[in-house]
C-alpha positions as CSV (number, residue, x, y, z in Angstrom):
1,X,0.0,0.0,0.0
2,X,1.5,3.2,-0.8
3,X,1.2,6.0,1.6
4,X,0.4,9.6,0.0
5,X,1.4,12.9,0.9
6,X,-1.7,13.9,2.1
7,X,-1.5,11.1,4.8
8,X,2.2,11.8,5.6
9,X,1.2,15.4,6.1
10,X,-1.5,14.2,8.6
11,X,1.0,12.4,10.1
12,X,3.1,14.9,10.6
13,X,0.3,17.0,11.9
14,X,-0.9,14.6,14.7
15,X,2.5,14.3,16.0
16,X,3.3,18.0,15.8
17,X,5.9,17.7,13.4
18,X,7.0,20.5,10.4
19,X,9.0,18.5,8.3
20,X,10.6,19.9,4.6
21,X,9.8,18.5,1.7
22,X,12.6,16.2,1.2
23,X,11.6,14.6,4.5
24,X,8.2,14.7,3.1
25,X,9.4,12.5,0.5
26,X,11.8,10.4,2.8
27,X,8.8,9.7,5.1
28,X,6.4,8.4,2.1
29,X,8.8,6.2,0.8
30,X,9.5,4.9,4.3
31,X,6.3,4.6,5.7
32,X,5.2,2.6,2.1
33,X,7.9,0.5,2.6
34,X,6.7,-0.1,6.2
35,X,3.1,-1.2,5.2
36,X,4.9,-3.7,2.5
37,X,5.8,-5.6,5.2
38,X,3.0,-5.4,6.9
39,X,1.3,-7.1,4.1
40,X,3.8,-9.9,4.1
41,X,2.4,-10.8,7.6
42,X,-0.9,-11.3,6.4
43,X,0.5,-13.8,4.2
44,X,1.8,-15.9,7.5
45,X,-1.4,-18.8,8.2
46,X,-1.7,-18.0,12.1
47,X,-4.8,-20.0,12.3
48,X,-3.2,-22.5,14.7
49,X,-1.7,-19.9,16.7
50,X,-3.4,-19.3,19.8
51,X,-4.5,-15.5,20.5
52,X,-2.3,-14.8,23.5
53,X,-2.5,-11.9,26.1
54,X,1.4,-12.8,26.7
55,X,4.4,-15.0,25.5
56,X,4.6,-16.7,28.8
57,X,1.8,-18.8,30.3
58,X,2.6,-17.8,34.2
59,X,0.5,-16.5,36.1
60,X,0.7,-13.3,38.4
61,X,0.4,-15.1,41.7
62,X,-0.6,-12.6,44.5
63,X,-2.6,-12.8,48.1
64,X,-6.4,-12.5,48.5
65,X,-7.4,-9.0,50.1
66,X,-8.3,-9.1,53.7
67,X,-9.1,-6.2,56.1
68,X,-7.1,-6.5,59.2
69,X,-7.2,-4.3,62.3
70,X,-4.9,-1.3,62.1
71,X,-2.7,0.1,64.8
72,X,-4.0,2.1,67.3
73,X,-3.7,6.3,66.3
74,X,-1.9,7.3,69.5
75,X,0.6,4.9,69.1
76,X,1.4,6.2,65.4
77,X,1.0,9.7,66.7
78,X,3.3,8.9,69.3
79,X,6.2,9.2,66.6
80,X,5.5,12.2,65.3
81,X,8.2,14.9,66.8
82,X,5.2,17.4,66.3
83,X,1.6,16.7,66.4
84,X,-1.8,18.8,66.3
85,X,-4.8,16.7,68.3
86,X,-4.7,13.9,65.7
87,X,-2.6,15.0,62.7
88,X,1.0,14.9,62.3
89,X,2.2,18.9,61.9
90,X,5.6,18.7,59.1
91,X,6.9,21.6,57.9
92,X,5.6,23.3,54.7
93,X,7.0,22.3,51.3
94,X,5.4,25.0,48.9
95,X,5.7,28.7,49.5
């Protein structure tokens, strides 16, 4: 398939791009090129390929979520150098 200026130009446009028109050229020819291949791919029988999510058949293996009691608040407030009733007081970051 053979890729026109007008797409390159769209191309170009999407991704923000001012190119001369020697690149112009350089990209058409290149990106034709590109979807030569492509087509070559289509020509590969995949039909007893499996469709696959991932090259590796593991599994992500991780714990069920569970709520748990927490740790009482005075004894994480009790670690602050500086505290306000029941908030931790740090100094300020943004002016």
């Amino acid at each position: 398939m053979k890729v026109t200026r007008k797409e390159v130009e769209r191309i170009a446009a999407l991704g923000r791009l001012e190119l001369s028109e020697e690149q112009k050229r350089e990209m058409e020819a290149h990106l034709s090129g590109m979807t030569e291949h492509f087509k070559m791919l289509d020509a590969v029988d995949t039909s007893s390929v499996p469709p696959t999510a991932h090259i590796l058949d593991k599994v992500n293996v991780l714990r069920p979520d569970k709520a748990e009691p927490s740790f009482e608040r005075d004894a994480l407030l009790a670690n602050a150098p500086e505290r306000d009733g029941e908030c931790y007081i740090v100094p300020r970051a943004v002016e």
